[in-house]
N, C-alpha and C positions, 0 to 999 in steps of 0.2 A: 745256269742253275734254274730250277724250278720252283717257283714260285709258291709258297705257300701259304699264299693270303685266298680267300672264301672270293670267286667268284659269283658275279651280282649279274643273275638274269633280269633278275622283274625290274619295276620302272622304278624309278627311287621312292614315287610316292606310293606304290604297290604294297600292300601288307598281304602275308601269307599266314594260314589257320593249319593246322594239323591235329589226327587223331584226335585224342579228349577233348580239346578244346573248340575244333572243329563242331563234333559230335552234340555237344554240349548246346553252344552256338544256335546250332538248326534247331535241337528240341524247344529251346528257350521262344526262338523267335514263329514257331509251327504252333505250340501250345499256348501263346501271347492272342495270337490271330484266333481260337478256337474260343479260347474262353472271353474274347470280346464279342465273340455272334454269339455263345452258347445261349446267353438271356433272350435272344430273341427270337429261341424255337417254340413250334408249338402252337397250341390256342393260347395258353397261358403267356407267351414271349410278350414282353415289352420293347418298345421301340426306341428307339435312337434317335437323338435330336443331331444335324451334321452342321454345325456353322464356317461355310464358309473362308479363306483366307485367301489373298491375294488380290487379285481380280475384282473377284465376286466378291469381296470382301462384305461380312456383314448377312449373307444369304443364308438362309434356316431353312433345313430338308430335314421332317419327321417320316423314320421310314421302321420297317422294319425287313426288309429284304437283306438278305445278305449281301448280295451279288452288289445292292448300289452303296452298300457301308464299305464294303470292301475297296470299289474301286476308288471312294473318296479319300480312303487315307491314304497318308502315303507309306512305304515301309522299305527299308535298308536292308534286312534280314533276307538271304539269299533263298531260306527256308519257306518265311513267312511272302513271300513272292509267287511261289508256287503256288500255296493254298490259296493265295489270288488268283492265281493264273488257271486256276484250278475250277474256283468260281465262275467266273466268267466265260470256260467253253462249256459247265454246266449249264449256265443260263442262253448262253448262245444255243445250245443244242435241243437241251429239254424244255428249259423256260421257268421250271420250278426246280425247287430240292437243293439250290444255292447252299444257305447256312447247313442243312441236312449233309451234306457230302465234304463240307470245311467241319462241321464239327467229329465226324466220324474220323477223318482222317489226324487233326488233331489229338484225338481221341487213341489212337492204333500208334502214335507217336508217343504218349504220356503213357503205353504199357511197354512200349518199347525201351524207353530209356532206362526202366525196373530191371527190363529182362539184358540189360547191358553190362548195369550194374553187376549181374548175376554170371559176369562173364561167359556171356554168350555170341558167340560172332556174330556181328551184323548179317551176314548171307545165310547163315542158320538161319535167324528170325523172318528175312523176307522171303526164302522157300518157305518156310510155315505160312508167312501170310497169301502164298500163292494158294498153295491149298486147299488154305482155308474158303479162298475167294472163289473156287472150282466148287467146295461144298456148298457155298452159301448160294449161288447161283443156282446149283441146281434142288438144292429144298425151296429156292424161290418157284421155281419152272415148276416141279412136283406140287406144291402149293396152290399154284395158280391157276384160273381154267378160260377159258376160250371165249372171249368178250366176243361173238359171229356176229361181223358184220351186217348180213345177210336174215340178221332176227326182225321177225316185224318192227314195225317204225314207233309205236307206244313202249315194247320192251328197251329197244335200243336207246330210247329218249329218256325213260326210269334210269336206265342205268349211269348215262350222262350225267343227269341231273345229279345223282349220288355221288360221282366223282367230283364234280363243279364241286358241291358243296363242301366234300372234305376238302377239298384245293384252299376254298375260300375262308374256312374255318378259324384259321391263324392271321388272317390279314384286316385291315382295316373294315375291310365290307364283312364282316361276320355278322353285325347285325342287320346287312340286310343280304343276307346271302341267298332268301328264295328271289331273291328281285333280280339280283345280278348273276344266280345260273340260269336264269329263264334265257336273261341277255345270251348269256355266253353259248346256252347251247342251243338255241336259236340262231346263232351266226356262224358258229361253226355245222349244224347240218345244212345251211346253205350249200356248203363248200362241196354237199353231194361226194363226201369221202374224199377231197383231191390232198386236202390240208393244207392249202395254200393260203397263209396266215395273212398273204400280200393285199389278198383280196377283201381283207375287213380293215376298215379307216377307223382308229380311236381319235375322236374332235375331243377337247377340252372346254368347257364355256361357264366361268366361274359366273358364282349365284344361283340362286335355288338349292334344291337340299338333293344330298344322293340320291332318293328315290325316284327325283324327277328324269333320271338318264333313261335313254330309250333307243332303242335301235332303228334305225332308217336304212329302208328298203333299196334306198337309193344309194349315189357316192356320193359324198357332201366334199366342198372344197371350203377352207375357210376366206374365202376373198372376194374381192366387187369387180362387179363389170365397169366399166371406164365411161366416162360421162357420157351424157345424150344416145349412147348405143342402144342396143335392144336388150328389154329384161327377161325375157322367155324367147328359146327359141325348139324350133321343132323339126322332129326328124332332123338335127345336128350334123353336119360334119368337120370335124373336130381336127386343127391340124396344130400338134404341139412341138412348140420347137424352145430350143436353146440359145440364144442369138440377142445380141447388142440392139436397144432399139434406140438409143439416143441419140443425140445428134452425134455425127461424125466430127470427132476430133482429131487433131494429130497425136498420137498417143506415143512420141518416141521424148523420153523424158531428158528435160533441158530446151527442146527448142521452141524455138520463137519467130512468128509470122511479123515483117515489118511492112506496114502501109502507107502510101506519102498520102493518105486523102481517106476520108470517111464513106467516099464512094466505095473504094477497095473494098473497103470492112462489110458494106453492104451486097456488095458481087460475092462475097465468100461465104456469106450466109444464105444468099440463092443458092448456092454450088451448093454448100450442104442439105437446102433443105429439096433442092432434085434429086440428089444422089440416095436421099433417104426414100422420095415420092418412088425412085424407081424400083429398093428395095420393097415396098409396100404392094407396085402393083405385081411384082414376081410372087407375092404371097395371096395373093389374092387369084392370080393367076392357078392356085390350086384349087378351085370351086371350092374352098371353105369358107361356113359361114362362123364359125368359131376359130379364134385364134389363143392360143393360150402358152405364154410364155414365159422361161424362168425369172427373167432379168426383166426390168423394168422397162416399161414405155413411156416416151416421154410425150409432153402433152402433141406435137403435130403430126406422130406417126396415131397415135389415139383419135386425134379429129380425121385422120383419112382415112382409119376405119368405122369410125361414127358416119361418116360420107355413102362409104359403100354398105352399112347396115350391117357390118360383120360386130359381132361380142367378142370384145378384145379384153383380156384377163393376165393382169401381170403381177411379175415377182411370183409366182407359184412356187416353192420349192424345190428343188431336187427330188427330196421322198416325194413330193405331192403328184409332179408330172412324170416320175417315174410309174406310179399307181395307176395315175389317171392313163396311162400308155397301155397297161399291162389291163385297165376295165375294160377301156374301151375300142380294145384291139387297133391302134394307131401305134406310130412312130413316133420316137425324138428326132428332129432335123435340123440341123442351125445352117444350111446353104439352100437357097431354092429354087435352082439352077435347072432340076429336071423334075417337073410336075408330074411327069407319070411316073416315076418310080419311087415317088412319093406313099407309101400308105398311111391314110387318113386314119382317123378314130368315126367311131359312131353312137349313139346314144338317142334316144326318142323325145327325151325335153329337157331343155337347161333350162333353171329359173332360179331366182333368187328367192330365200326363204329368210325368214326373221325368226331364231332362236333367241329368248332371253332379251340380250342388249345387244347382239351380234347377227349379221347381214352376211348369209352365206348361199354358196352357189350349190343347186342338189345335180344331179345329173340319173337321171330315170331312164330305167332302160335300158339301160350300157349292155354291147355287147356280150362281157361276162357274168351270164345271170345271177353269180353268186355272191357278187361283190355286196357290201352292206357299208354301213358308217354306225359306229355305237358313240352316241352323245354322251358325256359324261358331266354332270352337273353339280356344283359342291361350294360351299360355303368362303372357302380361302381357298388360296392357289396349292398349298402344303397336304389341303386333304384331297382336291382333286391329284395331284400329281400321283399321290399315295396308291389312290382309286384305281389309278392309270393301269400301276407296276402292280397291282393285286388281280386288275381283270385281264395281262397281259398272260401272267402267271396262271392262270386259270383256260384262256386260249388255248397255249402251249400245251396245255396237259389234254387238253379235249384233242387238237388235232392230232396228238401223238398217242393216244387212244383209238380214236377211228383207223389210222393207219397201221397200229400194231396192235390187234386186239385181244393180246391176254392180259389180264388184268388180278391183279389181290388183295385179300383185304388188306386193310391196314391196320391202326392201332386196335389191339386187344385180340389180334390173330396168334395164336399159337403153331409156331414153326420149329420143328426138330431137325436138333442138327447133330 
């Protein structure tokens, strides 16, 4: 006989949605998401206080960006997931127009579910919004006219400037927005058209007030050189690597070294501290007088480069000696087995500078002449971080302007569609 009990695909704790309630479902949790960024479009938006849970417990971010509301909370709704997901290859890609492109589509969802009601197929409506999205494209295109690179250098820099500003208009820095498109687009025609975002360092250095930030010509590192080394050095050759500088451990977890005698213990710390002396002189062994490394050095690989007068620089981080690879035309290396196939960095003076209450490394001169470092100076850590994600957002649009040059007006522009 045949069975006529409801076979059970899903997992038991698997729940399934259909039709209406499906339907429903996504609207509810698309237009949830829309209407929490809506408040903070605009000049007019107001910002978002984010406190924290778990972890961080207790941590206070005032923001007004979408992209970093969005990624803080958390959300269930398979719908309202998207328009996160949604966010963030906006801000990956463009760098602005985050809540602009969440509230739009939230938006196109809240006229959809009208026209549902109005029994209308779902595929009716999003062939209309294809359409639509072929017109509006091209009354954009039609609209818009030819930002030429190739315009002398005062026109091209008006025009910048007028983009910075409206970028900056809704954010944090609106009231000082001639101070911080000067920044912005000063660091961006560095980059002589390439838009290589890589190439500009945002440093953080709470105290002072925002208008004290400034741009340096140089690439600032936020870190110290190691005791007794040298504080300046010139014409640099810079070899940056990845690589364990501590003492050597047995690093296989559970074992245990047993000694009948304190001699032993004393023989096994020579042994380490050769084995380290030998790693030191293979790095040295690459004519560099600058050594700069992700991970930490401890203090006796640091005194045999204070010996040999190399500026030994640790802990950097990943972004930093990424950066610092990509200014100063060197490699990352964590083996240093073959010195000549090694490519160094170079730069014309490292020295240590005193911003504020903080002791940082400039590096002048770097092979890539467009590299820069913008300081950012601010009262609490909440309006510097603010500051950060406003003049980020303001970059993003400058270098994706030079590189795609047509440009339109914005608010109060009359478009027929």
């Amino acid at each position: 006989m045949v069975s006529l009990n409801p076979i059970r695909i899903l997992k038991n704790d698997a729940e399934e949605e259909k039709a209406e309630v499906a339907r429903m479902s996504s609207f509810i949790g698309a237009i949830a998401i829309g209407d929490l960024v809506k408040s903070t479009l605009g000049p007019k938006g107001m910002d978002k206080i984010l406190v924290s849970c778990g972890r961080n417990s207790g941590q206070v971010e005032v923001t007004n960006d979408g992209a970093t509301i969005l990624k803080s909370i958390g959300v269930d709704n398979p719908a309202a997931k998207i328009l996160v997901d949604m966010s963030k290859v906006q801000d990956e890609e463009v760098g602005d127009g985050t809540t602009s492109v969440t509230v739009l589509a939230a938006e196109l969802l809240r006229e959809a579910e009208k026209l549902i009601e109005q029994k209308l197929h779902p595929q009716t409506i999003i062939a209309g919004w294809r359409i639509a999205a072929e017109a509006a494209k091209q009354a954009l295109a039609d609209a818009s006219f030819d930002h030429d690179i190739k315009m002398n250098e005062a026109a091209l820099r008006a025009d910048l400037e007028n983009i910075a500003r409206t970028t900056l208009s809704s954010k944090i820095l609106s009231n000082h927005k001639e101070h911080f498109t000067k920044l912005a687009v000063d660091a961006v025609l560095r980059l002589k058209g390439s838009g290589n975002l890589k190439a500009i360092q945002i440093i953080k250095i709470s105290g002072g007030i925002l208008e004290e930030s400034f741009l340096d010509e140089g690439f600032l590192l936020n870190k110290k050189v190691g005791v007794h080394q040298p504080k300046r050095i010139e014409n640099a050759n810079i070899l940056i690597a990845n690589t364990p500088m501590d003492t050597d451990k047995i690093k296989v977890f559970g074992s245990t070294i047993k000694v009948d005698s304190m001699a032993k213990i004393a023989e096994l710390e020579v042994a380490e501290k050769e084995k380290m002396k030998e790693k030191v002189n293979k790095i040295l062994a690459h004519k560099c007088n600058v050594f700069i490394n992700r991970q930490l050095i401890y203090n006796y690989p640091e005194q045999l480069f204070a010996d040999a007068g190399v500026m030994a620089i640790e802990h950097a981080d990943f972004d930093g000696i990424e950066r610092l690879a990509l200014v100063t035309g060197g490699e990352i290396v964590s083996t240093f087995d073959s010195p000549d196939k090694v490519k160094l960095g170079h730069c014309k003076v490292i020295e240590q500078v005193l911003i504020g209450d903080e002791c940082l490394i400039r590096f002048s001169g770097v092979q890539l002449g467009s590299a820069c470092t913008i300081v950012i100076r601010g009262a609490t850590q909440q309006v510097i971080d603010e500051a950060e994600r406003s003049l980020h957002d303001a970059l993003c649009v400058l270098a994706a302007t030079v590189k795609e040059p047509k440009v339109i007006y914005g608010g109060g522009e009359n478009i027929d569609l």
